[in-house]
Structures are given as structure tokens and as C-alpha cells.
N, C-alpha and C positions, 0 to 999 in steps of 0.2 A: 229600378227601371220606372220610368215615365208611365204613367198611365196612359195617356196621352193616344198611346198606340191600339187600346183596347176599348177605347169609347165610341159607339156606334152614331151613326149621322146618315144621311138620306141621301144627297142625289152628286154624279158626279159633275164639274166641270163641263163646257162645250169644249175646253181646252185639251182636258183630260182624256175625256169620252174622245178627243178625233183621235189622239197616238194613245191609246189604249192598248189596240191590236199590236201593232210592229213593239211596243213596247213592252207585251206580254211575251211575244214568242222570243224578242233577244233575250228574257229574264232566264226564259224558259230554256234556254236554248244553252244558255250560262251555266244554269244551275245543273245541268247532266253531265257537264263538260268537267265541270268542279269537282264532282263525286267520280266519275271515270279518272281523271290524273290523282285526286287524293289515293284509289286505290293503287292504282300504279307507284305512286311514289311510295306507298307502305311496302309495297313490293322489292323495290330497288333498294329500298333502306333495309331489308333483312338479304337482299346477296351483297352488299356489302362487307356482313359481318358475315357469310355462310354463300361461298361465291357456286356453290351447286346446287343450291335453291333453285329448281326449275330450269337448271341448266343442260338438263338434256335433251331441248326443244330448241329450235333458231330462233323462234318466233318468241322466246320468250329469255333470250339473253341480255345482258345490261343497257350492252350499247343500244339496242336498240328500245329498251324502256325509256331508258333514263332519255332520250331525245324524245320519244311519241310523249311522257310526262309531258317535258317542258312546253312541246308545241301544242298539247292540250291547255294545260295550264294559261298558253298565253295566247293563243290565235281564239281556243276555244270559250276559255271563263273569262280570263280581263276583257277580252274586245267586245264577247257579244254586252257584257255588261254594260262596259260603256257605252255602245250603240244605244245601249237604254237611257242613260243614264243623260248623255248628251242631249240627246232628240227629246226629253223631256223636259230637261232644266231650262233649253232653248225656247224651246214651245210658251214654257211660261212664262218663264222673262220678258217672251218680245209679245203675248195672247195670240201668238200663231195656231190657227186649226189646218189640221193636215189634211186636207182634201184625199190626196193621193195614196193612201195608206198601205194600198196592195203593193205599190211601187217599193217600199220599203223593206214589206213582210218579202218581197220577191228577193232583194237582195241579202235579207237574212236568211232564206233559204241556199239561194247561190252558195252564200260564204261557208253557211256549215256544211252544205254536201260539198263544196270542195274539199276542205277539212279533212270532211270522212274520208277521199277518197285518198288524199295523203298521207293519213296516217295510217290508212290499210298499205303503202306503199312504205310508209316507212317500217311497218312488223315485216311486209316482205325485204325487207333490206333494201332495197333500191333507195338511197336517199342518198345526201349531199355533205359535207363534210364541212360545212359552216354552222355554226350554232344558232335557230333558231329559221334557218334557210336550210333546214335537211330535208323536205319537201319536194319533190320531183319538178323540175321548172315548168313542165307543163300546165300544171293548175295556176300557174303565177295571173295567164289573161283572165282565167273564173274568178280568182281569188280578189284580184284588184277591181272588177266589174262590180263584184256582189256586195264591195267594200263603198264603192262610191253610190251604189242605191243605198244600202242600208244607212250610210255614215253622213251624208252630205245635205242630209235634211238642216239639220241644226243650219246648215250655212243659209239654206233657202229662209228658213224662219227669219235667220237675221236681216237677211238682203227685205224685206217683206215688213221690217219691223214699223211703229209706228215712230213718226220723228220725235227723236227725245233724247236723256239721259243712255248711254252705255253703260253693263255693268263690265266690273271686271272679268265676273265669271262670264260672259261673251268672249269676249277675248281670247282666253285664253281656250274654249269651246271652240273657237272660230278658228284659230292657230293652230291647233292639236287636229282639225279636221282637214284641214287642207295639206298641211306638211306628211303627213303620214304616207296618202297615196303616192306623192313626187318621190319622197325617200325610197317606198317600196318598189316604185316602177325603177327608179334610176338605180337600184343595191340590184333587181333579178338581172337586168339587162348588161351593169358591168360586171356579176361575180357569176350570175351562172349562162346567160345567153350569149351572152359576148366579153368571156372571159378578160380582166387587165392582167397586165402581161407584170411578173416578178411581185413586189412585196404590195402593190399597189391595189391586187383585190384585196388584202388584209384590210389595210387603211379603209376600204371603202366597205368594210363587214364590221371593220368596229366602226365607222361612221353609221350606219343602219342600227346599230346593234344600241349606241347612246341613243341616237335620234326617237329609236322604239320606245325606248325606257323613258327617257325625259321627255319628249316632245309628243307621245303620245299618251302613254298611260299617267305620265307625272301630271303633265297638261291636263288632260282631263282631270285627275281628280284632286287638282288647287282648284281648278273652277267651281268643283261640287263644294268642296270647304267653304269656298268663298260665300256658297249662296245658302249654306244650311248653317255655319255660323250666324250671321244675323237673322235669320229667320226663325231659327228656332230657341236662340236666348235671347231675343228682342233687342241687342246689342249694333250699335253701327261698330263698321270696321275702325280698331284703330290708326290713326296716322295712312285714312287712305289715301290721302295724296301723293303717298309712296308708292301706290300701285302702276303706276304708268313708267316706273324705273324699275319696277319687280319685274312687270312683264317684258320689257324690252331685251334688260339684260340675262335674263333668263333666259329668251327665247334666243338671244344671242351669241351667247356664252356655250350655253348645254349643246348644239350639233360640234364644237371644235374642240370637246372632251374624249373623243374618239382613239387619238393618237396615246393619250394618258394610262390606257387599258394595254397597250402595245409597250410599255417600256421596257429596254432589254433586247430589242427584235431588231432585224435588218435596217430599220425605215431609219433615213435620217435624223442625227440627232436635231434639227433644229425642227424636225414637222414634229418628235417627238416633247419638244420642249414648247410647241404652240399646246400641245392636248395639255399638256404640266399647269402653264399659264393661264388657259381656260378653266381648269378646275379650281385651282384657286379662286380666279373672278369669280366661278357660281358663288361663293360667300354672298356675294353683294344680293343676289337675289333672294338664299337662303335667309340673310340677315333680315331684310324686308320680310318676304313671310312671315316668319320667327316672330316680328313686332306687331302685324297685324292680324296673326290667331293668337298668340299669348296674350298681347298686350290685350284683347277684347274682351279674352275670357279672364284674366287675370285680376280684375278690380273688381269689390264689391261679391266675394265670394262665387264669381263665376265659373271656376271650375269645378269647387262642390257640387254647385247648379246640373253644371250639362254631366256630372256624372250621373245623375238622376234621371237624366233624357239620354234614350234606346241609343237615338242616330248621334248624338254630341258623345255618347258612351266613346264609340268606336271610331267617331272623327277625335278623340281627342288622343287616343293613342297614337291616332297615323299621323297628326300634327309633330309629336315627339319623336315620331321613327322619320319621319323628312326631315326633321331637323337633325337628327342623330346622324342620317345619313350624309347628310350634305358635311357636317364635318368630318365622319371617316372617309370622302370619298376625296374629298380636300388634301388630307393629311397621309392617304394610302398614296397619292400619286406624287407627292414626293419621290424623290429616287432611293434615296436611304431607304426610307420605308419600305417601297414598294418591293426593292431586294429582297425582302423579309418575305411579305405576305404573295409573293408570285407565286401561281403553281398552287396552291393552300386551299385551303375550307374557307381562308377567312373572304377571299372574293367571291365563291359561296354565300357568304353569310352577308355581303356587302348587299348581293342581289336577290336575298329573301327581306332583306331588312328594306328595301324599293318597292319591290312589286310587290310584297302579301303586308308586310307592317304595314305601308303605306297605303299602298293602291286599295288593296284587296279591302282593307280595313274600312276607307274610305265608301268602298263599294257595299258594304255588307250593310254601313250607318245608311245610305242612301235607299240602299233594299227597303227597310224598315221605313223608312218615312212615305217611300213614291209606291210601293205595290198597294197601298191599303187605297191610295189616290185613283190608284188607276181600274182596281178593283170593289173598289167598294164594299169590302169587308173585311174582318176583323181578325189580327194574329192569330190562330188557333190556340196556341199553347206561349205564353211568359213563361212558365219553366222550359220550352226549349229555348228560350230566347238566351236565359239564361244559361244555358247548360253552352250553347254557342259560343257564346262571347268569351266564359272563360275557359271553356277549352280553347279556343283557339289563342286566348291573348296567354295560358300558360303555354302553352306548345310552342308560339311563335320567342317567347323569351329565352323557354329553355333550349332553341333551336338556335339563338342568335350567340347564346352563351357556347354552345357546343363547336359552332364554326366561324364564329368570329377569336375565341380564347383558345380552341385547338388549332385552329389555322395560325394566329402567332403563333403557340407551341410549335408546330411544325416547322413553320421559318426559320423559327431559332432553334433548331435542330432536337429542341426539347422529348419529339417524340416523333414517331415515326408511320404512326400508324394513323386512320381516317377516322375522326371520333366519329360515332355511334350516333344516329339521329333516329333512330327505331320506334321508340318509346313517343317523343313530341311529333313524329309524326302519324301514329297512329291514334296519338290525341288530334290533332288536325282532322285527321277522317269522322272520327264519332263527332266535333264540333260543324264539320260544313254538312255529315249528313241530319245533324238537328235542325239545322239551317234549310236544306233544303227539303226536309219534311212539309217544316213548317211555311216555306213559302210554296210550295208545290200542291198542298190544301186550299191554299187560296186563288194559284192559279186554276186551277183544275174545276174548284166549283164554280157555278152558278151567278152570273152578276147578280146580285139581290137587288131588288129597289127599295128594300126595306132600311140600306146603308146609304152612305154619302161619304166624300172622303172623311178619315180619321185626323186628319191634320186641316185645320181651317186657315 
């Protein structure tokens, strides 16, 4: 690991010091959320194999785990993260000071007491029968309010910016923030307030359900790579003149992969062979990527390099699992294929291998770079830092290996039963809770003036 991250320095930023606060409590607010579903999911992964595990309690039966997990997992740790993680990158890119910072901290509040309130609603059972929308629709107006305080800073930085150069990670900051609220307002209104009538709210649940995945958590953290790549190996982007076709047709392509999740199902074959043809095209955006973080880090012993460096450690593995993914998710929506793997682990494993390889990964390299910035002091412990990264990057392998290779098994009738994730996932919990030890010491103390950011 980089030293880089444990070298002391004196004074923060005017940049830093204004989104400090809103930036501190979505950390914060992340890292509880991470350690309550990692428990949870250690949970669900032993009634799996031993389905009376705690089964003689309502409140603590699968179904309704296995959903409080996931909406923890992703309303709770990715978003509040990237509420950090956005309003940061933006801030500095454009030397935006946040005047308004209560306004923010208010709707990071909003958004996690809603949270709590649905996921108390989802143990009592009252929830919704869409994945990821099993939430009670009433918190929907809290939920989208306290999304557009916390989330919509980064737009105001930009709108505020000084006249000049764009980067890309704006872009794609700017697209991920604005798309997410429309998607969300327009998915509660036609599947749960004002139901569509026959196969039509599907279409518009797996419309939400990609847009989530790609358009917001994918979005945001190509942006983050975009600006901790050359930042931290001193590297320009390769072939970036490719970016202005990376982000078009990405942003283009990824809302019309919707139908591609649905193959098999009522909806006509030609809306499902639009979602087919969309995921194919994402190539073209994956291919771009692909050229401009490999190709940057690829010459002149560059990945040697950033595995030496904390945040390139864990941005270089999520560079590989987006690209991994973009081609199983290519080749899974096929119809051959897809015959196979419906129903399976391995789409499972398609959406561990997006959001935690990738995103999560993404976010945990960023953790490391931006808290010492924003705090002005220094990682507690390099041995947990350590202990993190490879529990988690063993766990996430041997999890991808278990449901993406027994999910084919299963297709192809090889076996019958739901492989075992017991073991990687209770490596998962010992790695986020070293994680959030160690960044919970630093939120929790003392801004020092004896520090400065760790990253100059």
C-alpha cells in the first residue's frame, strides 16, 4: 500500500472545509448501513443451507431479509456514498464552496429516516412485490425530496462552474444526478401509485431496475475512475477523445437494456429484442472504457504502480469487473443463453459482479483518498486497511465463482441445488467491518489542525 495515505499535512481546503459536513454524515451514514446488510446477508446465506434458522419469528423469515438486505445494501451504502462522493468530486473539479451545507446535511437526514422507516415496514411485512421497490409507496414523496437536497449539489456546482474545459467525470456526475430522480418519480407513480395495467408495469420495473444500476450507481462511479485515474498515477486519459462517444452511447444504450432482463415473459417479442440489441450496443461504451483505464494504466509498468496505491488498489479491480461485466451481460441476453441462466445464481452473480466488484469497489478506493481530505487526519490502522481489501477482494471472487459457475450448473440441469455463499460472505462482513472501523475513527475524532489533507 501507498504511503501516501498515512503522511501527515496541516490545513484543509476552502473547497474541502465548505462540504466537509454533508460529506461527513453521507460517509457516515453509508458506513452503518454497510455493516447492518453485510449482517443481514450473513444471515440469509446460513437459512439457505438450514431453512429454520430463525424461523420461528415473522420478522426474521427469508423473504423478508433477503429484500430489507438488498434495500439496505443499495438505498442505504451505495447512494449515501455516492452522495459523498459526487458533491465532492464536483466541488473540486469546478472550486465550488458550498455555502448552503445545512441544506444538504437536511436532505441526508430526510433520505435515511425514510429508509428507516421502510425498512421497519419492510420486517413488518407490508412491502411491495418489485425488487428493490418493496418499500411502502408512501415514503416515495420523503424519499425523492431528501434525494434532490442531498444529490443535486454536484449540479448546482456545475451550473456555478468557472468558464473553461469539462471534464468527463462532470458528465457523467451531472447525468447520473439528474436521471435517477425522473426514473424514480416516474417507476413509483406507474408501478405503485398509479399502477400500468398487464405486462407493462414489468417493462417499466426492469426499466427502473437498469436505469438504477447503469445510470446511477454505474454513472457515478466511471466518473470517480475517470478523476482518480489521472490524479493519482499522474497519467492523462488514454484516447480521450473517445469520451464524448463513451458517454453518449452509454447513456444511451444502458435505459433500453431493460426488456433484455425480461426475456421469456409475455411482453412482445420485438420490445424484447429492442432490450437484446441495446445490450449488445453497450460493447461500444464498455469497449471505450476498457481503452481509456487499461490503456492509461497499461504502459510503462502502470499497473504495478497503482497496485502500490490504497485508492488505484481497489479502482483497478472494479475497472476489471465492469469490464467483465459488460461482457457477461452482453452474452447472458442472448436468447440461447439466457435460456440457460434464467431463474439461476448466475443473474445473481451478474448483479454482485455491478454493484459490490464494481461500484462498491470504486467507492471504498475513493473512501481512502477523500475522508483524510475532508478530515484532516490520518488512517488509523494500514493493517486494517489491509485486512479490507483482501477480505473483501477474496470473498467477492469466491462469490462470483459460486454464482456465476453454479448458476450455469443449474441451467444446465447439472445440479439442483442453490450453491453455498456462507463462508465469502461472512468474509465480506469481517472485511467492511475493518473498513468501517477504521474510517469511523476518523470520522468520530476531532478535526486536528495539526493535519492537512493526506493527498496534495
Amino acid at each position: 500500500m501507498s504511503q501516501d495515505s498515512y503522511r501527515p499535512s496541516f490545513n484543509l481546503s476552502r473547497v474541502d472545509a465548505s462540504v466537509a459536513q454533508p460529506v461527513r454524515l453521507f460517509f457516515a451514514s453509508a458506513f452503518l448501513w454497510l455493516v447492518l446488510a453485510s449482517m443481514i446477508a450473513v444471515i440469509t446465506a446460513i437459512q439457505l443451507k438450514d431453512v429454520s434458522f430463525l424461523g420461528g419469528c415473522s420478522l426474521t423469515t427469508y423473504g423478508r431479509l433477503k429484500a430489507l438486505e438488498s434495500n439496505l445494501f443499495t438505498y442505504g451504502w451505495l447512494t449515501n456514498a455516492l452522495f459523498a462522493i459526487n458533491l465532492w468530486l464536483m466541488s473540486s473539479l469546478t472550486r465550488f464552496e458550498l455555502k448552503n451545507a445545512w441544506l444538504a446535511n437536511v436532505g441526508g437526514v430526510v433520505w435515511n429516516l425514510t429508509l428507516t422507516y421502510g425498512a421497519y415496514q419492510i420486517l413488518m411485512g407490508k412491502m411491495n412485490g418489485f425488487s428493490l421497490l418493496e418499500m411502502p409507496k408512501e415514503v416515495a414523496l420523503a424519499s425523492w425530496l431528501g434525494f434532490l437536497l442531498a444529490a443535486l449539489w454536484p449540479a448546482v456546482a456545475f451550473s456555478r462552474r468557472p468558464t473553461g474545459h469539462v471534464y468527463v467525470s462532470q458528465w457523467y456526475i451531472l447525468g447520473s444526478t439528474l436521471v435517477f430522480p425522473i426514473t424514480f418519480a416516474l417507476t413509483q407513480l406507474l408501478v405503485l401509485w398509479c399502477p400500468a395495467q398487464g405486462v407493462l408495469q414489468a417493462l417499466v420495473h426492469s426499466w427502473y431496475y437498469q436505469n438504477l444500476h447503469l445510470l446511477w450507481f454505474a454513472s457515478s462511479a466511471i466518473a470517480a475512475v475517470y478523476y482518480f485515474i489521472p490524479k493519482e498515477s499522474g497519467r492523462t486519459v488514454a484516447a480521450y477523445y473517445l469520451s464524448t462517444i463513451g458517454f453518449w452511447t452509454f447513456f444511451l444504450f444502458a435505459s433500453w437494456t431493460g426488456p433484455a432482463t425480461l426475456l421469456g415473459s409475455p411482453l412482445p417479442l420485438w420490445v424484447q429484442s429492442v432490450g437484446v440489441v441495446a445490450a449488445l450496443l453497450m460493447l461500444i461504451p464498455f469497449a471505450i472504457l476498457a481503452i481509456h483505464f487499461l490503456g492509461t494504466l497499461s504502459w510503462n509498468r502502470g499497473i504495478s504502480q497503482s497496485w502500490n496505491n490504497t485508492t488505484l488498489r481497489f479502482v483497478l479491480v472494479a475497472i476489471f469487473a465492469l469490464i467483465l461485466w459488460g461482457l457477461l451481460f452482453a452474452v447472458s441476453s442472448t436468447r440461447g443463453f439466457n435460456a440457460v441462466i434464467r431463474f439461476t445464481a448466475f443473474t445473481v452473480g451478474l448483479e454482485h459482479l455491478l454493484s459490490y466488484t464494481f461500484v462498491s469497489f470504486v467507492i471504498f478506493g475513493a473512501a481512502y483518498f477523500i475522508l483524510p481530505k475532508i478530515t484532516g487526519l490520518l488512517w488509523l490502522s494500514p493493517k486494517l486497511v489491509h485486512l479490507h481489501f483482501w477480505s473483501c477482494a477474496i470473498a467477492t471472487v469466491s462469490l462470483l465463482i459460486i454464482t456465476l459457475g453454479g448458476g450455469w450448473q443449474q441451467g444446465s440441469g447439472l445440479r439442483a441445488d442453490w450453491p453455498s455463499a456462507l463462508f465469502p460472505t461472512f468474509l465480506l462482513l469481517i472485511g467492511h467491518i475493518a473498513f468501517v472501523i477504521n474510517a469511523w475513527g476518523m470520522l468520530c475524532s476531532k478535526l486536528s489542525s495539526g493535519y492537512k489533507p493526506t493527498h496534495a
